[in-house]
C-alpha positions as CSV (number, residue, x, y, z in Angstrom):
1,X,68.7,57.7,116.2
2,X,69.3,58.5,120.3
3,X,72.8,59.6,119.5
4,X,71.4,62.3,116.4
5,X,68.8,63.3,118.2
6,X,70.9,64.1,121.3
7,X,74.2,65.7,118.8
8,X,71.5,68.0,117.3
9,X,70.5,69.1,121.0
10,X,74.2,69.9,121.5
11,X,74.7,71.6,118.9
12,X,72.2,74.4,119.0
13,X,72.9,74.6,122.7
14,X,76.6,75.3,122.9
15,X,76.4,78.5,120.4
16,X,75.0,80.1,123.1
17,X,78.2,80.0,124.8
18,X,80.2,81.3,122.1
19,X,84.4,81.8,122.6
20,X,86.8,83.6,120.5
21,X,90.0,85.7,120.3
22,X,93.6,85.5,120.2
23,X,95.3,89.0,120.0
24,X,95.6,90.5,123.3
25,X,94.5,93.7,124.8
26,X,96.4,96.4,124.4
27,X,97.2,98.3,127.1
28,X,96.5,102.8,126.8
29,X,100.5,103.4,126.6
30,X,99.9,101.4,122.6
31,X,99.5,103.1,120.2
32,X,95.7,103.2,118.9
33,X,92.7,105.5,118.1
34,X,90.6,105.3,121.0
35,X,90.1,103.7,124.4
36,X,87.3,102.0,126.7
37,X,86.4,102.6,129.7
38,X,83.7,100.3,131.3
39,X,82.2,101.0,134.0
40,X,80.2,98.3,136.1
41,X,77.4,97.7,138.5
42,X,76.5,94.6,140.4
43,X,72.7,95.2,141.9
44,X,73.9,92.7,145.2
45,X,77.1,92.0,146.5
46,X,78.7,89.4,144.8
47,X,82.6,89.6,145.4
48,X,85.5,91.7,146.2
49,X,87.3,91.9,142.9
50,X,86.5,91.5,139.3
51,X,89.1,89.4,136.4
52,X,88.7,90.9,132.7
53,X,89.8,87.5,130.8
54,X,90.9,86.6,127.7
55,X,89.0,83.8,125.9
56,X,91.4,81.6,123.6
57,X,90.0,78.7,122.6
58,X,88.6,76.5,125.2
59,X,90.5,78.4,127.8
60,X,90.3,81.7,129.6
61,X,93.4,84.2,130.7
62,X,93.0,86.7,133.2
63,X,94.6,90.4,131.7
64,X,93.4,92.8,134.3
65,X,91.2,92.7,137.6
66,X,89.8,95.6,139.1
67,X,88.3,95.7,143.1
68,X,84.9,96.3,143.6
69,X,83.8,99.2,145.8
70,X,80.1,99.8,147.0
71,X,79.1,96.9,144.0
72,X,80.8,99.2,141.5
73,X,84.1,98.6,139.5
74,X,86.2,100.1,136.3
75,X,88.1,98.6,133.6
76,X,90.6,101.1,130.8
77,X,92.4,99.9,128.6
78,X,92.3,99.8,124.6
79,X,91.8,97.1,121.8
80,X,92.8,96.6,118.6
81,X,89.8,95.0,117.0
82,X,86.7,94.6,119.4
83,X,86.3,91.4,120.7
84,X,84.4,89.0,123.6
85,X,85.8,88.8,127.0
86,X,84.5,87.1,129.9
87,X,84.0,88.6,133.3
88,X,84.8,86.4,136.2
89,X,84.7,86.9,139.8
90,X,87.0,85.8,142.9
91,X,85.6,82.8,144.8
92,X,82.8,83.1,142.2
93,X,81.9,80.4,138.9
94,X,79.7,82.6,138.1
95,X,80.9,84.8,134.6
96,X,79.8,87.0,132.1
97,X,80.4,87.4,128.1
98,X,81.0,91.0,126.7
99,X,82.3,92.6,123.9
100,X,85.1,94.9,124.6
101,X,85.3,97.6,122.0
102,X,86.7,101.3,122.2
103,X,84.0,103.3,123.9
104,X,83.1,104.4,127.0
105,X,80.1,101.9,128.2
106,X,78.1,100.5,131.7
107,X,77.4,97.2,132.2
108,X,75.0,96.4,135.1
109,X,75.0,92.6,136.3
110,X,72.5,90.6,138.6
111,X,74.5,88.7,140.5
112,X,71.6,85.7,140.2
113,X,71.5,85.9,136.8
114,X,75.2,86.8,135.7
115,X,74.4,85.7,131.6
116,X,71.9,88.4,131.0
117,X,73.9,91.9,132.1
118,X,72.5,95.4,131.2
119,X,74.6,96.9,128.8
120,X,74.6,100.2,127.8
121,X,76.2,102.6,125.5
122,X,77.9,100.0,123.1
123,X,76.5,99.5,119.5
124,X,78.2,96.5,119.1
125,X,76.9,94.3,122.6
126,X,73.4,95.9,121.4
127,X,73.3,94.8,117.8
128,X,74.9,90.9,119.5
129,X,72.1,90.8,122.0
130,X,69.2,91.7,119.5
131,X,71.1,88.6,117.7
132,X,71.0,86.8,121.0
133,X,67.6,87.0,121.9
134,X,66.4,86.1,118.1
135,X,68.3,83.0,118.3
136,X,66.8,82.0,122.0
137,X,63.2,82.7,120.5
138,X,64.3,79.6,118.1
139,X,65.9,77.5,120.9
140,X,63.1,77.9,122.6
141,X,61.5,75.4,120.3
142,X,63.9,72.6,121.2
143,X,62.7,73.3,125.0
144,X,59.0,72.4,123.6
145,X,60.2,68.9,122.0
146,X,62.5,68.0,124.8
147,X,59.7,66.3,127.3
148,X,58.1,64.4,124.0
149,X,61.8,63.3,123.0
150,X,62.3,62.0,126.4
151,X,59.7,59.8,126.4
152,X,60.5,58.2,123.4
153,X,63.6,57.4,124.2
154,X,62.2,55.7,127.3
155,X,59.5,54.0,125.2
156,X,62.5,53.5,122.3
157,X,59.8,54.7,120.6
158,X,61.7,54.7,116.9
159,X,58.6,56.4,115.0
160,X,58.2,59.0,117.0
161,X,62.3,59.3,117.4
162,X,62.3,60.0,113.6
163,X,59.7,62.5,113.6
164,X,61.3,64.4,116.8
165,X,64.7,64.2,114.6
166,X,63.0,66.2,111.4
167,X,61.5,68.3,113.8
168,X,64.6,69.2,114.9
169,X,66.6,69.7,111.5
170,X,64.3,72.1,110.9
171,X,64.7,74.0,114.2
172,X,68.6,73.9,112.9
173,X,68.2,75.1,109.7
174,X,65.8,77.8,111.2
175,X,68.6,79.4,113.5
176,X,71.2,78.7,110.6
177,X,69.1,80.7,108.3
178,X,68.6,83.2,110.7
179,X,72.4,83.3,111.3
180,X,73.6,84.0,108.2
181,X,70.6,86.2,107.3
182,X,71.8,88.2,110.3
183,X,75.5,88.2,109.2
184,X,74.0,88.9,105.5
185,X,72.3,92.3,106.9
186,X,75.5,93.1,109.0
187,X,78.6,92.6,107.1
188,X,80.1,95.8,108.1
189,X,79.9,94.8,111.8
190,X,82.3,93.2,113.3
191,X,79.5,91.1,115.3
192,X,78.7,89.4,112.1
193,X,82.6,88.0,112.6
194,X,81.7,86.5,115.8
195,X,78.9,85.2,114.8
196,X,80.1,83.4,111.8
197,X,82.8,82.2,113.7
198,X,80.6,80.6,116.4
199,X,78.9,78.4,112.6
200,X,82.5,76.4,112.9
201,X,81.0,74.8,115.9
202,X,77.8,73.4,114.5
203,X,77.7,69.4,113.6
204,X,77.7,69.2,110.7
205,X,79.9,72.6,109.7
206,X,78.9,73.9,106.5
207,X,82.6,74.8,105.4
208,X,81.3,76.2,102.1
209,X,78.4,78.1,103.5
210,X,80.9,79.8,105.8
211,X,83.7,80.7,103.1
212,X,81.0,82.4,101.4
213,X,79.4,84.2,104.1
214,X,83.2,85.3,104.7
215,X,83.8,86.4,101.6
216,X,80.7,89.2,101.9
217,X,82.4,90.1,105.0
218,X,83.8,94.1,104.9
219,X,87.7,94.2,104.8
220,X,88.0,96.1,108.2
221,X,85.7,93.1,109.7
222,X,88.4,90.2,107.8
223,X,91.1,91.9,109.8
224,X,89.5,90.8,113.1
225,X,90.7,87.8,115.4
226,X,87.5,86.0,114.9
227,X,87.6,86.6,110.6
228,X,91.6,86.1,110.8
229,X,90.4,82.3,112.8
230,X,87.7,81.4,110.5
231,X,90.3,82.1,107.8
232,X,92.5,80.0,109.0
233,X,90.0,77.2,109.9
234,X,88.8,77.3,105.9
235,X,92.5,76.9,104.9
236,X,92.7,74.0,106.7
């Protein structure tokens, strides 16, 4: 019952740091319909120079760095399909998650609280941070059982084990309701792709809830990394 209890703790917690991507950035001199240009703002000094990475898989590559003058840097470039990228700084763990997508957009980051940046002027990081901040207000929950489920497991308390564990199925089902709601309401976005992605890594994967949820996915948002991935996972 420890082990459940403790995998169903996991797996809530480690949507929240959600990877993706495999195409890589495209450079202005490719051919494509638009650009980006992100400007940023660190409130304190943090470092000298700033990595835009590629996330693949469990693994980040850096694909351009930019130095950082009076706490203010500048990435250009262009995509293909929008997509999440992680900021990362020199002599610095700290890092950031973004979605890169072809518009002009300002990202302002708190060097003592790197995960929460202020992004403006991109629909897309909007509409994922509205989806964000829903799913905290559920994971918030677990924070309340965590001190009772504690003690229990001290106590080896198995009654009160069981009832923390439906407590927390519940709590599950809640954010994967809320999920695919979300992804229900947004099927033109190519958030919704990201989003349904990051359902692969919940224990236990619903593999048929997902191939449906994919299916009601637009055919601009299939062409994506993250729909061409969850694709492939659902062949497999």
């Amino acid at each position: 019952m420890n082990k459940l209890i403790i995998c169903c703790f996991c797996s809530l917690i480690i949507i929240c740091s959600c990877t993706t991507s495999t195409k890589k950035i495209e450079k202005q001199q490719q051919p494509t319909k638009a650009d980006f240009v992100l400007k940023g703002k660190l409130t304190s000094y943090l470092s000298d120079k700033i990595y835009l990475n590629k996330i693949i898989e469990n693994s980040i590559t850096p694909i351009d760095s930019a130095l950082i003058k009076n706490n203010e840097f500048v990435f250009n470039g262009a995509v293909i399909f929008p997509e999440r990228f992680l900021l990362t700084f020199e002599n610095y763990s700290v890092s950031t998650i973004i979605i890169v997508e072809n518009t002009h957009f300002e990202i302002e980051i708190d060097p003592k609280n790197t995960q929460e940046p202020i992004i403006t002027n991109s629909p897309l990081n909007n509409l994922l941070n509205e989806y964000k901040q829903n799913s905290k207000n559920i994971f918030h929950k677990l924070d309340l059982l965590f001190p009772a489920f504690q003690k229990a497991r001290l106590q080896n308390d198995a009654k009160k084990l069981s009832e923390i564990g439906e407590k927390l199925r519940t709590i599950e089902n809640e954010y994967r309701d809320y999920s695919y709601n979300f992804i229900l309401e947004n099927k033109n976005s190519y958030v919704s792709a990201m989003v349904l992605r990051d359902q692969l890594k919940l224990i236990p994967t619903d593999t048929i809830r997902i191939k449906k949820y994919y299916n009601l996915l637009s055919e601009n948002v299939k062409k994506s990394p993250d729909a061409q991935i969850i694709a492939l996972n659902l062949e497999n």
